[in-house]
NULUMVO-44455 format. One record per residue (C-alpha): x, z, y; residue number from 1. Coordinates in pm, 1 decimal. Layout:
X, Z, Y, NUM
...
END
This chain:
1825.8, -729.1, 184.3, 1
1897.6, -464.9, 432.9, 2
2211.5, -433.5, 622.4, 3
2367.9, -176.4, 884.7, 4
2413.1, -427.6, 1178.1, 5
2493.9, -442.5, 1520.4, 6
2189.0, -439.3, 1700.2, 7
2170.8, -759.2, 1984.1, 8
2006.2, -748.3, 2301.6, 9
1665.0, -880.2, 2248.4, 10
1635.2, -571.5, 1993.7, 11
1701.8, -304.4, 2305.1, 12
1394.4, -109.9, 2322.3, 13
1219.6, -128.3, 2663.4, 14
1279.1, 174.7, 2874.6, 15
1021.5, 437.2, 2753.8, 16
995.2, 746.6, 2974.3, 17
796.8, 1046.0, 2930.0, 18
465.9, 871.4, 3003.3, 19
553.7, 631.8, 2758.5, 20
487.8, 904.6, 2510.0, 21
269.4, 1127.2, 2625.5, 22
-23.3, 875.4, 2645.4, 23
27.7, 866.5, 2289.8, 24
37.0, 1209.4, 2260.9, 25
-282.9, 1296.6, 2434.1, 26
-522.5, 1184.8, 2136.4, 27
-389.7, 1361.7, 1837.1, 28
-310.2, 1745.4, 2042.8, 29
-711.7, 1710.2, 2096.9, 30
-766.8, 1647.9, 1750.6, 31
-537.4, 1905.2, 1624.7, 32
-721.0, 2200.1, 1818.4, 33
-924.2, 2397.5, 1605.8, 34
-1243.5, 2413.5, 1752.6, 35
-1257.8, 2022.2, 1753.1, 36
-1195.8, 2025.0, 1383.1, 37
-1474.4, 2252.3, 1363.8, 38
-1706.7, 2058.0, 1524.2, 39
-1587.6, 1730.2, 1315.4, 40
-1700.7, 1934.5, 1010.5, 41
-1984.6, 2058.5, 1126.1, 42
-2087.3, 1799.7, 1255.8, 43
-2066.0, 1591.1, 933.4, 44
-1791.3, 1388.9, 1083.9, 45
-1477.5, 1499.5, 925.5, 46
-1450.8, 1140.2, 775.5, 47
-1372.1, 930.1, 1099.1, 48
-1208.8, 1230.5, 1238.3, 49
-945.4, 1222.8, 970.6, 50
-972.7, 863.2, 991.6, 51
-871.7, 898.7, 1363.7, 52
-611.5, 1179.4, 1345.0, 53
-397.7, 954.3, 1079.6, 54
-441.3, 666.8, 1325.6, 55
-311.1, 871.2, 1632.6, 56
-21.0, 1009.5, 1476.4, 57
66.7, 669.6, 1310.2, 58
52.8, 508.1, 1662.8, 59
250.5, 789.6, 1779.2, 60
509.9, 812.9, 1558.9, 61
565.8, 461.8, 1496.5, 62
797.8, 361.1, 1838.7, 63
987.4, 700.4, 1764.4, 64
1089.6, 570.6, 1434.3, 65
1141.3, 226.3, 1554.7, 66
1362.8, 380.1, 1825.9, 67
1577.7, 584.5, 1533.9, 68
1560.8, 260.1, 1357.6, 69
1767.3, 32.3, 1601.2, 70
2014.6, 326.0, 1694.0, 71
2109.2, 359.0, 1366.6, 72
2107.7, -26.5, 1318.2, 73
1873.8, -1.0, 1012.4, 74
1785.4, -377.0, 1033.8, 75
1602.8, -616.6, 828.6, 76
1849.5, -941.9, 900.9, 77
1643.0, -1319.2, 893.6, 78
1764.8, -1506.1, 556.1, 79
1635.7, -1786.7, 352.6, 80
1372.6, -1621.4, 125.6, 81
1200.5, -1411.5, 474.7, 82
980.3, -1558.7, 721.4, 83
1069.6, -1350.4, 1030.8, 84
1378.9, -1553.3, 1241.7, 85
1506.9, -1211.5, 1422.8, 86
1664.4, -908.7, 1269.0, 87
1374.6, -633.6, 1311.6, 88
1412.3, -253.8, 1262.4, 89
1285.3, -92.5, 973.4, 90
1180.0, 247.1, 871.0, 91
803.3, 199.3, 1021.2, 92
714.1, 368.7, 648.2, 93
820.4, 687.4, 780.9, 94
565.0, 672.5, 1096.9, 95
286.9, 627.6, 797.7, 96
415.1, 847.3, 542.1, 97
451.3, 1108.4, 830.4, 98
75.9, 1058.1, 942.2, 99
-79.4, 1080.4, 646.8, 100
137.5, 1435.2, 518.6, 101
14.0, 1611.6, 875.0, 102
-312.3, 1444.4, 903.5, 103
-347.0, 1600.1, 468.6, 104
-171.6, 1926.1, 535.9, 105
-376.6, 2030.4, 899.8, 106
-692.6, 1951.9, 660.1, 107
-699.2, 1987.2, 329.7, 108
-620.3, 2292.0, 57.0, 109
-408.5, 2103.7, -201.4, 110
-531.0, 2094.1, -542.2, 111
-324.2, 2039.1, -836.2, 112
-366.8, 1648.7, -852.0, 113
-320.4, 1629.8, -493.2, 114
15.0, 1794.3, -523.1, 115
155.3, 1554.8, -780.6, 116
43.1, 1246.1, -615.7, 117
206.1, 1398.0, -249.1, 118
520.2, 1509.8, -450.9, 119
541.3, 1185.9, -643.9, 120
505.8, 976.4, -315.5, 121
743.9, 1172.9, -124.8, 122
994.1, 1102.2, -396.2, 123
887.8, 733.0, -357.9, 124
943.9, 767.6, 10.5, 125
1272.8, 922.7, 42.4, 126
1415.6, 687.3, -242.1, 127
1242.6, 331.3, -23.6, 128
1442.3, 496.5, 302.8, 129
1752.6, 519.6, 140.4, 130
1700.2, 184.4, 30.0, 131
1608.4, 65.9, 379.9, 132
1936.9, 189.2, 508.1, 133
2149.0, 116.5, 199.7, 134
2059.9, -138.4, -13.7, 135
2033.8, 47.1, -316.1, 136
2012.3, -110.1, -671.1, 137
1694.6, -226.9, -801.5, 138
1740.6, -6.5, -1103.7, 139
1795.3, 282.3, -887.5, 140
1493.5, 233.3, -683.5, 141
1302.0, 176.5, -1036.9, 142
1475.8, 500.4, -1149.9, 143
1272.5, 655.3, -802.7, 144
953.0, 533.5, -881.6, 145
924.4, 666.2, -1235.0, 146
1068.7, 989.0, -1095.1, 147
813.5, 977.4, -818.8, 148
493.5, 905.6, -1135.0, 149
671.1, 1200.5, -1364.3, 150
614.0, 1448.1, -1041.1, 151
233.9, 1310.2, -1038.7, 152
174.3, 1321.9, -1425.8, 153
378.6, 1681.0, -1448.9, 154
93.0, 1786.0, -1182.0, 155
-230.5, 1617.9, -1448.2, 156
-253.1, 1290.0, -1257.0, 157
-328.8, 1087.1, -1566.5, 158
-495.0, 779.7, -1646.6, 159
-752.7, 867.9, -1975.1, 160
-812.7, 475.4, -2094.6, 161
-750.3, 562.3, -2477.6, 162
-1006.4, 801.4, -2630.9, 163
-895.6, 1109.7, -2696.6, 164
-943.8, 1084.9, -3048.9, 165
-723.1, 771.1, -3108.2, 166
-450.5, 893.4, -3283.8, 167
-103.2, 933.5, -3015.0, 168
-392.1, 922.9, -2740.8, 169
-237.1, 1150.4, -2511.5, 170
122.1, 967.1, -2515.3, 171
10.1, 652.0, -2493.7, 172
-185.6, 745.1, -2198.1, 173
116.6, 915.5, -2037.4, 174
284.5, 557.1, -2076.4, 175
-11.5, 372.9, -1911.0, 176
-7.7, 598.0, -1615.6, 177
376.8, 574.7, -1560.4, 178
324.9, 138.7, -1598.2, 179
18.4, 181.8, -1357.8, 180
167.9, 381.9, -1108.4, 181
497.3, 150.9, -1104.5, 182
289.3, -188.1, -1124.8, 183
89.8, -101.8, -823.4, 184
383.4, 31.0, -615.8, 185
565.3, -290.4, -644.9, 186
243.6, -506.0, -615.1, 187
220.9, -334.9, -297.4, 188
621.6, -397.1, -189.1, 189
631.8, -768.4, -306.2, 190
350.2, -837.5, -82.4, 191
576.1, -714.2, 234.0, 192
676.4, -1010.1, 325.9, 193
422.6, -1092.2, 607.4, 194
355.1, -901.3, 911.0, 195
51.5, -663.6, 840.4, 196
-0.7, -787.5, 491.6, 197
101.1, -422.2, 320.7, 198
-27.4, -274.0, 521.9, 199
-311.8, -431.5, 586.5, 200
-392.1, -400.5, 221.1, 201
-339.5, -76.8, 198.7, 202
-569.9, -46.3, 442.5, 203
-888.1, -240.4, 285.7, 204
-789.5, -94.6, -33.6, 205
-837.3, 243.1, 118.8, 206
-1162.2, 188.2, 221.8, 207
-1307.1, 61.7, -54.0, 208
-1187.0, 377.2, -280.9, 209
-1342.6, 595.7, -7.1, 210
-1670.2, 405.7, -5.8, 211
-1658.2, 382.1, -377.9, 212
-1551.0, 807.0, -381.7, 213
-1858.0, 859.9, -157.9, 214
-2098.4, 634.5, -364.5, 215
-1969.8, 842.8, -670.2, 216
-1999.9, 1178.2, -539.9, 217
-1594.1, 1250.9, -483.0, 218
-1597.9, 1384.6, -90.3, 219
-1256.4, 1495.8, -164.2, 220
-1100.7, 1179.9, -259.0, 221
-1308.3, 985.1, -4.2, 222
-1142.1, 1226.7, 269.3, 223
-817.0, 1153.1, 164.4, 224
-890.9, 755.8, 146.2, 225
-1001.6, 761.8, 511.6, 226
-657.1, 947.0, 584.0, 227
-477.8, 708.6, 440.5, 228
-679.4, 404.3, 600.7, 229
-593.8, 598.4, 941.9, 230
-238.8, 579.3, 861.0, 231
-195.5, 221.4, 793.9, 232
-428.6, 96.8, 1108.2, 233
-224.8, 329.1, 1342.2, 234
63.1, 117.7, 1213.1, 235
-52.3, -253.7, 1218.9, 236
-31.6, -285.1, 1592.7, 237
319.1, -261.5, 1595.9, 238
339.6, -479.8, 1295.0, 239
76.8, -742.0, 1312.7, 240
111.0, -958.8, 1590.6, 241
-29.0, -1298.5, 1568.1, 242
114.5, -1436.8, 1884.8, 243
435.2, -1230.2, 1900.6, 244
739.3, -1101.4, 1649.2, 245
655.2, -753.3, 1470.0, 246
792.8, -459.9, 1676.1, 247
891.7, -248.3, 1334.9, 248
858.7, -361.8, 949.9, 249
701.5, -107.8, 698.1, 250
1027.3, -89.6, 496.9, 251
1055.2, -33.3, 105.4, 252
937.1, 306.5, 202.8, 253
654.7, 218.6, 381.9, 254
571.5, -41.0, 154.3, 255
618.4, 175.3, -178.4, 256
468.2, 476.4, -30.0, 257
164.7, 304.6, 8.6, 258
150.9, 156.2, -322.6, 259
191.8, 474.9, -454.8, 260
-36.0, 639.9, -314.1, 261
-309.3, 409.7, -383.7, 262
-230.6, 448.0, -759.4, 263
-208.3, 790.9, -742.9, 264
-597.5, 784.8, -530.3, 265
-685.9, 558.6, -803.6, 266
-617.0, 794.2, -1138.4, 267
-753.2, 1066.3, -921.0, 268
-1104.9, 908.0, -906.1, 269
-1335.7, 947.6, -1199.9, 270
-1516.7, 609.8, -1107.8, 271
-1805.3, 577.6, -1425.5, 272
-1905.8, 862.3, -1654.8, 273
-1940.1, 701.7, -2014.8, 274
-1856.3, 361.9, -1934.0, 275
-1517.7, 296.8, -1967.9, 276
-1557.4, -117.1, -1824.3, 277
-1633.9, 70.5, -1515.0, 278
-1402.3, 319.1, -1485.5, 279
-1129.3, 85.2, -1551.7, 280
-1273.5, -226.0, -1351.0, 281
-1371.3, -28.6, -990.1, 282
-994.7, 57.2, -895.3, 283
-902.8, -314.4, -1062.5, 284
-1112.2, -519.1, -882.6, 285
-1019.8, -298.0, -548.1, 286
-598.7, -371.1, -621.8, 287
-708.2, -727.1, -744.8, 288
-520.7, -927.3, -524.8, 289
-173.7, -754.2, -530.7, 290
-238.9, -696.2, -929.6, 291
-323.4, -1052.1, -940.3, 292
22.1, -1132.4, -741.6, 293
246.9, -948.7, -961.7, 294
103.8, -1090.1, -1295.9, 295
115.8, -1451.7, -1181.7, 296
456.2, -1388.4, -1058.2, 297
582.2, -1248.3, -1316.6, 298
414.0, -1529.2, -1577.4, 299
521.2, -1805.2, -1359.2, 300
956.9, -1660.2, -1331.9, 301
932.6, -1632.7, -1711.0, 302
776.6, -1950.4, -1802.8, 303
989.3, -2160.5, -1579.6, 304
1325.6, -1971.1, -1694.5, 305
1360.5, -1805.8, -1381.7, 306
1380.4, -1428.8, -1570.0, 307
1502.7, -1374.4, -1880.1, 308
1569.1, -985.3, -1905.2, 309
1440.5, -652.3, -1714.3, 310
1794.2, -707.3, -1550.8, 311
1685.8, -1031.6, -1428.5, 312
1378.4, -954.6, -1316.0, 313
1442.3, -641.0, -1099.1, 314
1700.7, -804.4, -929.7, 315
1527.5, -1127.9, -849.6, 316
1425.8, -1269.8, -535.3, 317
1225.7, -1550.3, -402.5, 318
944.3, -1672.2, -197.7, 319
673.7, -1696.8, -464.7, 320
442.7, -1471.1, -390.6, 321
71.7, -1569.6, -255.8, 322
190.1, -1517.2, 86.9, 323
471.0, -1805.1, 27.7, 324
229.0, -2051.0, -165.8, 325
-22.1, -2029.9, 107.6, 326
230.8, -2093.1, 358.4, 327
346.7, -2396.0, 176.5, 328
18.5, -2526.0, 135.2, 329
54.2, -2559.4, 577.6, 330
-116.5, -2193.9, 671.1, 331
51.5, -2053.2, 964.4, 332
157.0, -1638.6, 860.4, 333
-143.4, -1543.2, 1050.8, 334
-365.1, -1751.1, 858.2, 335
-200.2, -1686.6, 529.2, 336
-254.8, -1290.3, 579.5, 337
-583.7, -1318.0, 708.0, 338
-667.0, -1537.1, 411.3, 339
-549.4, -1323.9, 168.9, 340
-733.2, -984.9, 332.9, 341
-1053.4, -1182.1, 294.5, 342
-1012.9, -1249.0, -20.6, 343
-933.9, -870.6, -95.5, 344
-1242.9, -800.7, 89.0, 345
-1468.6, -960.6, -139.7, 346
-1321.8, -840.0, -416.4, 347
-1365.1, -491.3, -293.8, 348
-1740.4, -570.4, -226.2, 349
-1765.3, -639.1, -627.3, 350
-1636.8, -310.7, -681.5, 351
-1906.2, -128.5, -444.2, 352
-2185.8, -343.1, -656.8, 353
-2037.8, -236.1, -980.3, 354
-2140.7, 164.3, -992.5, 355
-2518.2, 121.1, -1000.0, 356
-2465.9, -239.7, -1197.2, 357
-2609.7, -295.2, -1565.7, 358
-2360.6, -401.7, -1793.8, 359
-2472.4, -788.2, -1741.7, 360
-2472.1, -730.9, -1388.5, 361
-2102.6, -593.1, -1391.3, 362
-2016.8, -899.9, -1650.1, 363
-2102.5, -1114.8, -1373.0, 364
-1913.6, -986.2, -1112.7, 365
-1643.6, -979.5, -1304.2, 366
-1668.0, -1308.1, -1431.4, 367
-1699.6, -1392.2, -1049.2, 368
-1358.7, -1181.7, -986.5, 369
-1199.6, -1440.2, -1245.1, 370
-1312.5, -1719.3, -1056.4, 371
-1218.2, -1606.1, -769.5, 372
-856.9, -1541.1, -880.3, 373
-839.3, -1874.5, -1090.1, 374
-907.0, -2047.4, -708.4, 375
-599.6, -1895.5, -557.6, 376
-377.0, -1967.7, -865.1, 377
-457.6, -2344.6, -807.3, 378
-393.9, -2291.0, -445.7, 379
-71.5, -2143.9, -557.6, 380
51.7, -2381.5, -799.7, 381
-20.5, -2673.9, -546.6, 382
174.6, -2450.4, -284.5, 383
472.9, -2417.5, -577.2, 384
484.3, -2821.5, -577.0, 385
481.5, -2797.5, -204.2, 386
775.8, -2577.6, -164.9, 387
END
């Protein structure tokens, strides 16, 4: 994990003057002036221009965090379960988690839900940084993230998958939302192990819950989405770089934060009136991939021995995740990323064809999400015997 280090001098930042920043800087003061935001909304184009502003202020932010980063030798060191070979600064979370708070408070009056997902994902946030720069306990960061999902449910962000006259409905409810706000959180952070893959998922997921808000009627949450989708593009050109090392890694808070946040966008969407298989498969099929990861992982350490108690498991570490199997099937980390974001990409398509579907239509597609899925777990196990 994470270490305070002495920084070495490939990791020196390049001088960066004034100029540096203020080309940066240019962008997001337009945006910010009030009669361009007026003429975004009125002009019907408040989507890309939110879009826009949370890529601007990603982009900015992002070297000024990277800069805090390596004076305060907050460094992700090379070991045997990573696949980057120099230490690299961390803390490129805050640049995103930053970007998407301004780009949502210049914006947007705050309803109640909103709140509790913000409060819940700050708490995420500030717990993933001290991790970052600590090394905290796994239980401890576990201990953050059901803090962080107690803010959002105190606030009515709540999952309702049990009918409400089922006896102990409304508990068992509270414990769903609590397992799916901490399952996608650390779907999310497992999959940071490749530059751009976190992000870059948080970014297609993103945009498929704001084209999926917008085919259901839900401006408000597709606004949001296309905040969020700002945020993580504005940080992937620091962070995925096909031909070079990554400038700046996401971090545990980066990483978490966006996790959390996508659960949090998810319970917030009312995706199918009167149709549960839905309501519950739209925001599925959109997280498939990472939701995919985690279950297979977690089958696969238990089967083989690898886990045998909650201890275990939280503190357990290896390269067996999809990004690893791919990679030992011969994939470069470019090719193993990019193979993985198509095959979110599709899945998100499913989830755009499944509002208007009939119910044989969306028993297709989601016998088509299965076999998707059952591909990459034989690409996975042949990449386990490969490893």
């Amino acid at each position: 994990m994470t270490r305070l280090v002495s920084t070495t001098a490939h990791l020196v930042p390049p001088a960066a003057g004034v100029g540096y920043y203020a080309s940066r800087l240019v962008l997001p003061v337009v945006l910010l002036l009030p009669p361009v935001q007026r003429w975004a909304v009125e002009a019907r184009l408040l989507w890309p221009y939110l879009g826009v502003l949370a890529f601007s202020l990603a982009f900015l932010f992002v070297p000024l965090v990277r800069a805090a980063a390596l004076r305060l030798r907050v460094l992700d060191q090379p070991d045997a379960r990573k696949v980057h070979a120099v230490p690299t600064p961390l803390l490129g979370g805050a640049a995103v988690w930053a970007a998407f708070a301004l780009t949502l408070l210049y914006n947007f009056n705050f309803s109640r839900e909103l709140k509790g997902v913000a409060v819940g994902a700050t708490i995420v946030v500030l717990v993933g940084i001290l991790d970052d720069v600590f090394n905290l306990p796994a239980v401890v960061k576990l201990a953050g993230q059901v803090a962080g999902a107690l803010a959002a449910l105190a606030y009515g962000v709540t999952l309702r998958v049990i009918p409400q006259d089922w006896p102990g409905a409304v508990w068992l409810n509270f414990l769903l939302t609590i397992l799916w706000f901490l399952t996608v959180t650390n779907a999310i952070q497992f999959l940071d192990g490749m530059d751009g893959l976190a992000a870059g998922l948080g970014a297609i997921a993103s945009f498929f819950i704001s084209v999926t808000a917008l085919q259901t009627g839900q401006s408000y949450l597709m606004f949001l989405s296309a905040a969020l989708l700002g945020a993580c593009l504005g940080f992937l050109p620091y962070n995925f770089r096909p031909a070079a090392a990554a400038h700046v890694f996401l971090g545990d808070g980066g990483a978490s934060f966006i996790g959390f946040s996508l659960a949090g966008l998810a319970v917030m969407g009312e995706w199918a009136r009167n149709n549960p298989l839905i309501a519950l498969c739209t925001p599925t099929l959109i997280l498939a991939v990472p939701l995919f990861d985690i279950a297979f992982v977690a089958v696969n350490r238990v089967l083989t021995g690898k886990v045998r108690t909650l201890h275990e498991w939280l503190a357990y570490v290896g390269k067996d995740h999809i990004h690893h199997r791919f990679a030992a099937l011969g994939l470069s980390k470019t090719e193993s990323v990019l193979l993985i974001f198509f095959i979110s990409f599709t899945l998100g398509l499913s989830a755009i064809l499944l509002k208007d579907a009939a119910l044989h239509e969306a028993t297709l597609l989601l016998v088509q999400a299965v076999f998707i899925l059952s591909i990459v777990a034989v690409l996975e196990s042949v990449g386990r015997r490969g490893a």
